[in-house]
N, C-alpha and C positions, 0 to 999 in steps of 0.2 A: 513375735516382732511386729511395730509397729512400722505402717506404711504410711505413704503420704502419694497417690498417683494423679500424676501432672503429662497435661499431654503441651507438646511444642509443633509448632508448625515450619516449616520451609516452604517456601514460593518463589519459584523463578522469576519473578517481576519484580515483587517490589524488596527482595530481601539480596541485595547485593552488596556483599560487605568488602568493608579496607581489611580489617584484620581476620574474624573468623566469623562463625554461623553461628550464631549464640541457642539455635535450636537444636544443634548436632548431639547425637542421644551418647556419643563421647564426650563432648564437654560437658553436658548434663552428667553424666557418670561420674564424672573428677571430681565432681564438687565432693566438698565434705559433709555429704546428709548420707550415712550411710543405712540410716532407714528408712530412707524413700525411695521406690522406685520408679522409675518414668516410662512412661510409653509416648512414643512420639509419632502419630502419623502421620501420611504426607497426605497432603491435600488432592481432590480431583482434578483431572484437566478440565478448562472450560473458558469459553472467551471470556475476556472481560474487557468492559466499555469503559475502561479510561485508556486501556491501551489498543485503541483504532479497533478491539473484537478480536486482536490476538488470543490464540488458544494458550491458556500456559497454567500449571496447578494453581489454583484459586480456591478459598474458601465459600467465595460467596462472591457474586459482580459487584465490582466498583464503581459507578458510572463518574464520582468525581469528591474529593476531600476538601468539603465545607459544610459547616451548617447547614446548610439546604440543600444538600444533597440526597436523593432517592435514596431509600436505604432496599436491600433485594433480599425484604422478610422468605420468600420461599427457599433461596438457597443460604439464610441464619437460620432458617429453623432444621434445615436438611441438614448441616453439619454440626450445629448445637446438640442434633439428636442422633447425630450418627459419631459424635465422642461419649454422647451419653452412654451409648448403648457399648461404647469398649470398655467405661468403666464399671456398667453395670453388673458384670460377672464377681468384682471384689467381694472378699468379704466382708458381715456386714458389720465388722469392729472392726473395719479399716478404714482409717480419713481420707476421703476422696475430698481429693482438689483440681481446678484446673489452671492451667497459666499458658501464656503463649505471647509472640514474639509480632508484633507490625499485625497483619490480617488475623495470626493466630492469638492476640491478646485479645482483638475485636470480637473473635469469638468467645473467648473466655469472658469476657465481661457482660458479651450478651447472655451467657450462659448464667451469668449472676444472676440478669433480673428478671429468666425463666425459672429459676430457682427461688427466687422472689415470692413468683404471682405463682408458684405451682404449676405452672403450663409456658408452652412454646406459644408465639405469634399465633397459630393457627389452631391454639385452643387445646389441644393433645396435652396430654399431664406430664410432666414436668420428674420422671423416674427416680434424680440422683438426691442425696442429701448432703447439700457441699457442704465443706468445711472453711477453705479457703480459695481467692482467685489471685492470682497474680498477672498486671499486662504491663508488658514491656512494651515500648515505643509506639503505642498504638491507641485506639476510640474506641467509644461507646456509641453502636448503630443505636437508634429509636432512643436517642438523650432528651429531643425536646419531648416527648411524650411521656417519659417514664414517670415523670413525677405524680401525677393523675393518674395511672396505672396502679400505679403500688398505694397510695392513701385510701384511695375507697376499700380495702380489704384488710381488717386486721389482720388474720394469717400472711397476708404480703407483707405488712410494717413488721412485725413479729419476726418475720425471718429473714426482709433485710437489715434489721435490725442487729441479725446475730453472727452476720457474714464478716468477718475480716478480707476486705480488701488493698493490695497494695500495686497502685501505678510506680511509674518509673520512666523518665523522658528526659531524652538528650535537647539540651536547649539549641544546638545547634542540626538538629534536624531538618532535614529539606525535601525528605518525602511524607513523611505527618509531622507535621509543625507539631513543636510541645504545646501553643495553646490547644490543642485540639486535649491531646492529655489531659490538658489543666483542666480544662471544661469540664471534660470526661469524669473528673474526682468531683468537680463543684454539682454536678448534676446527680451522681450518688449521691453524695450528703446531703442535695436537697430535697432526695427521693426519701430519707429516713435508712438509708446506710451509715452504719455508727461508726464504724471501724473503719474507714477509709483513709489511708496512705499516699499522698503525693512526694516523689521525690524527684528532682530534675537536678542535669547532672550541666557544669558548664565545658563547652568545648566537645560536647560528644553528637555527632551525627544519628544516623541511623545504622545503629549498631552496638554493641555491646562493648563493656569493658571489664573487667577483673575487677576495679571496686563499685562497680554497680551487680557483681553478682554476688559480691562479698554478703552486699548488704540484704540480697533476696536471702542468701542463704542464713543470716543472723534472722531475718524478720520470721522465715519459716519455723526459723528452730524455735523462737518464742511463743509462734502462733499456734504450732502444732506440739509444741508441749515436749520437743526434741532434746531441750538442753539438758545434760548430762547423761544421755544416753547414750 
């Protein structure tokens, strides 16, 4: 049987929804991909600097959502590498992918262009061999750089080349504005990501809906080769 493993994130700060948790490893389970499995971990405790240095599960510090905001390479490469290393046990005819939700798509994307360049921020090689990412409602830390990252190295162009990507943003978002998304897709493509997917949705917060996971679940099943199985 073919796999597709996807990890989702929950965080006490920034993920507080009207209807449901769009990371919860039950509604990922209802979907109808019944040959993917997910694993979903939960993030560390650890202050973070948008919220005063409150303690609360955090992928990585925040210090603030805009473009020139500090991005905190030590703890993206800490957790980029610490999902690597849950899905590194798969087998190795299994499509590993990762996707994730606000903080957790941030991750996932960064995890894209460590998959890219072959290595994390601080140089350590880069273990997984993705197949696909998916970020919902979420950015791309280290945007303004990426693009000079990935050109000087064939094997970077080559294999963000090969990566299917798919964003997803509620236009009425108020804790990551969908420009930030939108950015997030235009700086792939102008990184030499070929398969890149923007979709933003009208009227949707931060938060998930039924026809935004409809369409994760169609784009999966084309991406990973699902359909009619």
């Amino acid at each position: 049987m073919m796999f597709f493993t996807v990890f989702s994130v929950v965080t006490e700060n920034a993920i507080k929804f009207e209807h449901f948790n769009p990371c919860s490893s039950q509604l990922l389970e209802s979907l109808p991909l019944p040959n993917i499995k997910w694993i979903c971990p939960t993030a560390p405790t650890r202050p973070v600097a948008i919220l005063g240095g409150f303690p609360c599960t955090a992928w990585f510090d925040v210090g603030e959502l805009s473009e020139d905001g500090p991005d905190d390479w030590e703890g993206l490469d800490a957790s980029a590498a610490h999902i690597a290393n849950l899905l590194s046990t798969e087998p190795a005819d299994v499509k590993v992918g990762i996707g994730g939700f606000s903080m957790g798509a941030a991750i996932a994307l960064y995890s894209s262009t460590c998959f890219a360049m072959g290595r994390y921020g601080n140089g350590i090689p880069y273990p997984l061999n993705l197949r696909t990412v998916v970020g919902l409602s979420g950015w791309l830390p280290g945007s303004r750089s990426l693009r000079n990252k990935i050109e000087v190295s064939h094997e970077a162009r080559r294999r963000a080349a090969s990566l299917p990507i798919l964003l997803c943003h509620g236009i009425s978002d108020d804790v990551v504005l969908c420009k930030y998304g939108e950015k997030s897709a235009q700086s792939l493509c102008s990184a030499g990501f070929r398969y890149v997917a923007f979709k933003s949705y009208d009227g949707l917060g931060h938060y998930t809906v039924p026809r935004e996971m409809d369409e994760v679940c169609t784009w999966l099943s084309s991406r990973l080769g699902l359909e009619g199985i």
